[in-house]
Wavefront OBJ file of the C-alpha trace (Angstrom):
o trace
v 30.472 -13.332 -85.134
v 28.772 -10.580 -87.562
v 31.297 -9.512 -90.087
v 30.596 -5.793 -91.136
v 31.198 -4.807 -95.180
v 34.401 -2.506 -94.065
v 35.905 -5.742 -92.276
v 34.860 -8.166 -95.197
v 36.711 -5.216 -97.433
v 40.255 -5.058 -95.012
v 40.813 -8.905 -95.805
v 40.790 -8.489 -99.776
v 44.261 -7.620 -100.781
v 44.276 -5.005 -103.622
v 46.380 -1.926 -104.936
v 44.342 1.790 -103.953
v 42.114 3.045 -105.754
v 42.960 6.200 -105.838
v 46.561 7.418 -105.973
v 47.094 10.799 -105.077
v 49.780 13.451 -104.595
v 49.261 16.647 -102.978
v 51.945 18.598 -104.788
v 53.210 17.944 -108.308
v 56.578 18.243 -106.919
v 55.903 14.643 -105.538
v 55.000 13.258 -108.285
v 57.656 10.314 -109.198
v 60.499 11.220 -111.759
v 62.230 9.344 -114.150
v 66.269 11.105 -115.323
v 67.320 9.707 -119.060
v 70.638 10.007 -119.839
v 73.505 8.787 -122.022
v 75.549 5.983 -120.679
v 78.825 7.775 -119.329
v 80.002 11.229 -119.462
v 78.055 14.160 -120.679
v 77.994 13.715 -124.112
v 80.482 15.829 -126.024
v 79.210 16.720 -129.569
v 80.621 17.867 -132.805
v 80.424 22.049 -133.025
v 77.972 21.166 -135.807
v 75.880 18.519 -134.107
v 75.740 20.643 -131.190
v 72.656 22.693 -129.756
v 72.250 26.142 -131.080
v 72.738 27.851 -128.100
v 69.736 30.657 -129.025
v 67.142 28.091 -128.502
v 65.571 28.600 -124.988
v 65.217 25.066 -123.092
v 66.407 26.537 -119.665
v 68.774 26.747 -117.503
v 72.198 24.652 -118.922
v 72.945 23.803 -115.245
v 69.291 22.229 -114.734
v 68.385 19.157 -115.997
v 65.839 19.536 -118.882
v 62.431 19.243 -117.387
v 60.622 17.405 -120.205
v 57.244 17.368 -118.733
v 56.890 21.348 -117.939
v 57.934 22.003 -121.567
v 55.356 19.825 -123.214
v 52.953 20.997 -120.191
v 53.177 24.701 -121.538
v 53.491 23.680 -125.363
v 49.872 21.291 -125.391
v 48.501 24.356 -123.610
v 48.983 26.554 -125.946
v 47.932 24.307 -128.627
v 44.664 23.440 -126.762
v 43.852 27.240 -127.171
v 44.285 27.581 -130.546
v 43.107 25.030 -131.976
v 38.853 24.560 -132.364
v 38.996 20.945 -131.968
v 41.153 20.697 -129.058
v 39.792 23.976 -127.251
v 37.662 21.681 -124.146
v 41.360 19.982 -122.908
v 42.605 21.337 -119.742
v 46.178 20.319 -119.618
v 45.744 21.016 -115.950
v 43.903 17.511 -115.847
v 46.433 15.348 -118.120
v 49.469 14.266 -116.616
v 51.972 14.839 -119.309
v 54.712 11.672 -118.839
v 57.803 9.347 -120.071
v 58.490 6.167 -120.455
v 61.594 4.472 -121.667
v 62.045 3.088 -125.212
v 63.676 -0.482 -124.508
v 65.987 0.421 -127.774
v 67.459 2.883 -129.935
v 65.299 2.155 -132.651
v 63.141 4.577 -134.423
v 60.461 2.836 -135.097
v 57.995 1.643 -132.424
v 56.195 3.411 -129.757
v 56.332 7.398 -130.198
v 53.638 8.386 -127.790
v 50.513 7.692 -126.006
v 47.350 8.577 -124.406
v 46.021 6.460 -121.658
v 42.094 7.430 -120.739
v 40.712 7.324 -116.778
v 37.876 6.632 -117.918
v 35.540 4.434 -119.686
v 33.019 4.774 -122.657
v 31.376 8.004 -122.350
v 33.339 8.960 -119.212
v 31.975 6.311 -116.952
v 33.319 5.471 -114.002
v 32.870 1.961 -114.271
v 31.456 -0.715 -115.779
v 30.159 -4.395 -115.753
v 32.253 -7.074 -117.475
v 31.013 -10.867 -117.185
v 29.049 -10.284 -113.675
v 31.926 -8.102 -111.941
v 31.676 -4.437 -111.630
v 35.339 -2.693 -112.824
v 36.505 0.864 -112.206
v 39.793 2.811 -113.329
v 42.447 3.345 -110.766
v 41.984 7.230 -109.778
v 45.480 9.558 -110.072
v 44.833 12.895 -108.058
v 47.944 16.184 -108.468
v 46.752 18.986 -105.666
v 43.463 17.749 -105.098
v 42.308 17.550 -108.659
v 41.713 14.292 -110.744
v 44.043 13.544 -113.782
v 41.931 12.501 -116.593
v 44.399 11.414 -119.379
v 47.683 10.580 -118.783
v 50.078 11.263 -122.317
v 53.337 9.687 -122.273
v 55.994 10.400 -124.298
v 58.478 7.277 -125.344
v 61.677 8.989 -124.597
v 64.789 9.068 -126.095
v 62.612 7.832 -129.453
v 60.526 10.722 -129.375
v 63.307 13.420 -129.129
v 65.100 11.887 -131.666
v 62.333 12.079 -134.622
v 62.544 15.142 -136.623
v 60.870 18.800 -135.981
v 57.775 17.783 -138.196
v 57.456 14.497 -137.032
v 57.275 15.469 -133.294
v 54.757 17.993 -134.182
v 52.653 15.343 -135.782
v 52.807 13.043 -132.776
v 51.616 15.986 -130.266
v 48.730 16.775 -132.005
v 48.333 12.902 -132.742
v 47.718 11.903 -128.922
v 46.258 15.194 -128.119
v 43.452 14.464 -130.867
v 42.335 10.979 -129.422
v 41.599 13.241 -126.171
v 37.464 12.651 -126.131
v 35.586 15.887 -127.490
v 33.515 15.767 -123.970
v 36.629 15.703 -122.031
v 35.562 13.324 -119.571
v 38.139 10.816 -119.362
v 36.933 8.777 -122.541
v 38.843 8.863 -126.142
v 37.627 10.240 -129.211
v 35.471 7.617 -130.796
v 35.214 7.758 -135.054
v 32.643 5.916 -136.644
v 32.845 2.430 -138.138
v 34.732 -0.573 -136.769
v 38.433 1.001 -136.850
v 36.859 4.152 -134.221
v 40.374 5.194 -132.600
v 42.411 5.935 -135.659
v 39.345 5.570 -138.363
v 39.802 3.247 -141.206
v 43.309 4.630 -142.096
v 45.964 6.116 -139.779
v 48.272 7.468 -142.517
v 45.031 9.821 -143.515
v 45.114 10.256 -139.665
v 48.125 11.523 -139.801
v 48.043 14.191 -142.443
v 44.874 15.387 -141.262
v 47.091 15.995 -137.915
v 50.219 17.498 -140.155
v 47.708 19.770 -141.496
v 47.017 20.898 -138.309
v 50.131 21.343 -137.121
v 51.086 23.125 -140.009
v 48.005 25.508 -139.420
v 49.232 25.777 -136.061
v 52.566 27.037 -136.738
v 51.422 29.156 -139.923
v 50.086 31.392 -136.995
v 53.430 32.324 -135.218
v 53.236 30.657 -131.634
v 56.321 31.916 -129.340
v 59.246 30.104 -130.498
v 59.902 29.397 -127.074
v 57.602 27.363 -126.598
v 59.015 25.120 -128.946
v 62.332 25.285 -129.272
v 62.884 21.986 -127.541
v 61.298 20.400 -130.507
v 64.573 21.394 -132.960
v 66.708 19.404 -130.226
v 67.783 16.061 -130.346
v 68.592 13.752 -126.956
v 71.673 13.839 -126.947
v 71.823 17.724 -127.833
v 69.396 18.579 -124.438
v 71.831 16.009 -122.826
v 74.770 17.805 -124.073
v 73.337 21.387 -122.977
v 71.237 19.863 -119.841
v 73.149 16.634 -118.633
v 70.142 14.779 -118.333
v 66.064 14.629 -119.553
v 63.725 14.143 -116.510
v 60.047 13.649 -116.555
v 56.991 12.485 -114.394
v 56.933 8.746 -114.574
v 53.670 7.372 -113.054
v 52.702 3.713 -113.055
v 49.682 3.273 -115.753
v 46.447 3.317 -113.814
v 44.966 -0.572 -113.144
v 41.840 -1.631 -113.913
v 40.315 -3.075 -110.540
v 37.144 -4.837 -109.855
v 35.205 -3.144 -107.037
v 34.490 -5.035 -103.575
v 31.612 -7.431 -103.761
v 28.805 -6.842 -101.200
v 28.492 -10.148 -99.014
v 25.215 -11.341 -99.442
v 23.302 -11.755 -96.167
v 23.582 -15.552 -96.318
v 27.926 -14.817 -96.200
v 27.350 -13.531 -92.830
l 1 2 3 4 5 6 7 8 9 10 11 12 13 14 15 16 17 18 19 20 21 22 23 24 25 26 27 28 29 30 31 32 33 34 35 36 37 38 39 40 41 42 43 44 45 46 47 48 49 50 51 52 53 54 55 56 57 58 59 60 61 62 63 64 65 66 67 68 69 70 71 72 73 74 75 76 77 78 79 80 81 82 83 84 85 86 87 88 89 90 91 92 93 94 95 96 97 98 99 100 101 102 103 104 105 106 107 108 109 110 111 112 113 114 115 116 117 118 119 120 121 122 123 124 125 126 127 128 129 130 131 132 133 134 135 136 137 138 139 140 141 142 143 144 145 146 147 148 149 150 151 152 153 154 155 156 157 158 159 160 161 162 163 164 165 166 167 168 169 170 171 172 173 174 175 176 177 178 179 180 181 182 183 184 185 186 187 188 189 190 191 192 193 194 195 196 197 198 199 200 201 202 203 204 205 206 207 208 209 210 211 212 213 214 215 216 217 218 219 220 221 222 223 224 225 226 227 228 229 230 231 232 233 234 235 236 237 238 239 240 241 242 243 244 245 246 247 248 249 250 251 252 253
């Protein structure tokens, strides 16, 4: 019996490789809330009620919010100004404690080195698992480590936006930003890293963006959960490295 490629393909067991949604109201959610009742605050723990998050009867749409904020950030700032938030999936994940310390954020690239689509390790050809919203392909995804994120002061959450959206690759194509010499992700020091991105942030704000778009920012967790109910944001699995189907050689036949 001659075997075809396709039917040597359908026996391999594998996840897709490409996972795609045709609206971004499918895309999977994830609701974060405090065990119990709606918390109750303190009159002077509670949310300032002139800070626009949206609708109190709506759960607080995490996601959208940062969506519009890295947008507006992308256009003002030079180094930034070739991301299109359209292709990063903006996401959250849950922190496994209360802690402050530990994971904040990050940015997971589609992509490898210079934007490649995939690449040769020890004899096997790899490729990035593909995530397509409405027909276009995500290229970054940036998820957000939630409730530890919320919870981090004003300046501090500032600093950890423009943080992930600065190891976006210059190129945009899928790849990080690469620095030179062996520590190329954060450079040699990430507390320089860091107040180069507090600098910018700084800059950022110096120039009046719509307070709107930011108000979130001055709230807490358990103040958006207190005004909200409940957080929600896109929660996507992180994309798999998979290696790509062998081609039988003729002898396999």
């Amino acid at each position: 019996m001659i075997r075809t490629h396709e039917d040597w393909e359908s026996t391999v067991s594998r996840p897709p490789y490409l996972l795609a949604w045709e609206s971004s109201n499918h895309l999977p959610e994830r609701r974060l809330k405090p065990r119990g009742r709606r918390p109750q605050l303190p009159f002077y723990l509670s949310a300032p009620p002139h800070f626009a998050t949206g609708p109190a009867d709506a759960a607080f749409d995490f996601s959208s919010h940062m969506l519009r904020l890295c947008s507006d950030i992308a256009a003002w700032c030079e180094e930034l100004q070739k991301v299109d938030v359209s292709k990063v999936l903006f996401t959250v994940t849950s922190s496994r404690t209360r802690r402050a310390h530990g994971l904040q954020a990050r940015v997971t690239p589609m992509r490898f080195r210079h934007g490649q689509l995939s690449r040769r390790h020890r004899g096997e050809e790899y490729q990035v698992q593909r995530f397509h919203v409405e027909g276009r392909e995500i290229l970054y995804l940036m998820t957000f480590c939630l409730p530890r994120f919320l919870d981090q002061s004003f300046d501090e959450k500032f600093i950890t936006i423009f943080h992930e959206l600065f190891h976006i690759g210059p190129n945009f194509d899928g790849d990080l930003r690469r620095h030179e010499g062996r520590y190329e992700i954060h450079t040699h020091s990430q507390k320089e890293y860091d107040a180069q991105m507090g600098h910018l942030a700084r800059e950022y704000l110096a120039c009046r963006p719509d307070t709107d778009l930011h108000a979130f920012l001055r709230l807490n967790f358990m103040q958006l959960c207190e005004k909200h109910g409940s957080v929600t944001g896109i929660a996507v699995p992180r994309p798999k490295i998979l290696p790509l189907p062998r081609r039988p050689s003729p002898t396999e036949y």
